[in-house]
N, C-alpha and C positions, 0 to 999 in steps of 0.2 A: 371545485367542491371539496372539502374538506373531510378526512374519513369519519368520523363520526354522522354524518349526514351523509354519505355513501352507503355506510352498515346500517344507518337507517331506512334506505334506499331498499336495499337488497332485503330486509327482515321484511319488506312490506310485498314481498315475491312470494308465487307460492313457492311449495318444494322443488317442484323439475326446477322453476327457473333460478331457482337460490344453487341448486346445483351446476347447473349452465354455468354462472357465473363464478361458481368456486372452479368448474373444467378450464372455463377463460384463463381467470386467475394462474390455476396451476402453466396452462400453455404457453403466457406471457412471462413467468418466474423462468419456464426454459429457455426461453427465447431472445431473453436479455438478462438472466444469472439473475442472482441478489444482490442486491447493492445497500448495504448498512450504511445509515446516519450516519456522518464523521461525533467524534467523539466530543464531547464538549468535559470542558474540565482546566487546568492550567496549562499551560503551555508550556513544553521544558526549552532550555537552551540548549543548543546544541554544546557549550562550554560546558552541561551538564554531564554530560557524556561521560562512562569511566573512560572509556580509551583515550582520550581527548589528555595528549601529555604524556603519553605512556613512553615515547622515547624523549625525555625531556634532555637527561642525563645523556645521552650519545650521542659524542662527539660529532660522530660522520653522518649525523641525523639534520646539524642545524644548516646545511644548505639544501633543503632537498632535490631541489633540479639538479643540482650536482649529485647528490647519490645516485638515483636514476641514471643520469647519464652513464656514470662509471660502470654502471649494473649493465647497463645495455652496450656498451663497448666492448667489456668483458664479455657476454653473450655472443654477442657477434661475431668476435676475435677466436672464440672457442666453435661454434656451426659454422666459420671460413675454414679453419682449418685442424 
């Protein structure tokens, strides 16, 4: 059923039970949160991104498994000892 033919539904209730079903309503909104449409619109890339290159220029940047590593040896080497 589709909502316009659901709120037509409900307007053809009297009052209590137009209320019943707003109390339902509100119960089920707790029950399981709100959940908003996704957004329709264009799609960015993630290349769109400002961060995206932000260390382009540094040096110790262009291996990054290798910085990492170095970063976590160095941690290591300093919490051993």
């Amino acid at each position: 059923m589709d909502p316009e033919s659901i709120l037509k539904q409900i307007q053809l209730l009297p009052p209590e039970a137009q209320q019943e079903v707003a109390d339902f309503v509100a119960f089920l909104r707790t029950k399981f949160g709100e959940i908003y449409p996704p957004k329709k619109g264009k799609k960015k890339s993630v290349l769109d991104c400002k961060c995206i290159g932000m260390w382009k220029d540094r040096e110790d940047m262009k291996d990054s498994s290798s910085w990492v590593r170095k970063l976590r040896e160095k941690e290591w080497k300093r919490k051993r000892g």
